[in-house]
C-alpha positions in Angstrom: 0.0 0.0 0.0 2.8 2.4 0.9 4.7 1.5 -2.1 1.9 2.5 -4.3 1.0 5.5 -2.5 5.0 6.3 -3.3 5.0 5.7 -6.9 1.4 7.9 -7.1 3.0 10.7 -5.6 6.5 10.4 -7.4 4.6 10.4 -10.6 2.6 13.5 -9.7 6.3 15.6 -8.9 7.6 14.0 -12.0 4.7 15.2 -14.0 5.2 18.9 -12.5 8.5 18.8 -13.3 8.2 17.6 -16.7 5.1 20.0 -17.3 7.4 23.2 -16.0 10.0 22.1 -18.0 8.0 21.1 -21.5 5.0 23.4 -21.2 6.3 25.7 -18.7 3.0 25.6 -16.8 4.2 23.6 -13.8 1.3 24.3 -10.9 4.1 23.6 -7.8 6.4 25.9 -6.2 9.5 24.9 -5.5 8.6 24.6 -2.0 5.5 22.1 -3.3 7.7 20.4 -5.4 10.0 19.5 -2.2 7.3 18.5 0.0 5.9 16.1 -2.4 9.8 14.7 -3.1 9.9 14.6 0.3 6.6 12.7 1.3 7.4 10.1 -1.9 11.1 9.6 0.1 8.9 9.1 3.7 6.2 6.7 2.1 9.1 4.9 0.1 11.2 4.4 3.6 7.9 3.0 5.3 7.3 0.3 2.7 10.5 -0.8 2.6 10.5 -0.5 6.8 7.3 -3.0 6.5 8.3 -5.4 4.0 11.5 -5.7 6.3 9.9 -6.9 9.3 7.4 -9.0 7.4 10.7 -10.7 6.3 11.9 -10.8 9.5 8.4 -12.0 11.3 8.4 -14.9 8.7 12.1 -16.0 9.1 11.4 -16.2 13.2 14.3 -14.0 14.2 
C-alpha cells in the first residue's frame, strides 16, 4: 500500500517537473515540489520498513 501510494505521488512531482520544464506551466512551487519529493522519500522508507519486518516475522528472528 505504501509502495503504491510512493509511486502515485512520485509520478505526480515527475509530471510537475516535466510540465514546468516542456510546457512551462508547472502548478508547484518549489517549495511544493520539495514537499511532495519529500513525502514520496517518507512513504518509500515505510514500505520498505514493513516489507523488512514481514521478512523478519516470517524468518522467526
Amino acid at each position: 500500500m505504501f509502495l503504491a501510494a510512493s509511486a502515485i505521488v512520485f509520478v505526480a512531482y515527475f509530471a510537475n517537473v516535466a510540465l514546468g520544464a516542456f510546457a512551462e506551466a508547472a502548478i508547484l512551487s518549489d517549495v511544493g515540489e520539495m514537499l511532495v519529493l519529500f513525502a514520496a522519500s517518507i512513504l518509500f522508507v515505510v514500505a520498505i520498513l514493513q516489507k523488512e519486518a514481514d521478512r523478519k516475522n516470517k524468518n522467526g528472528s
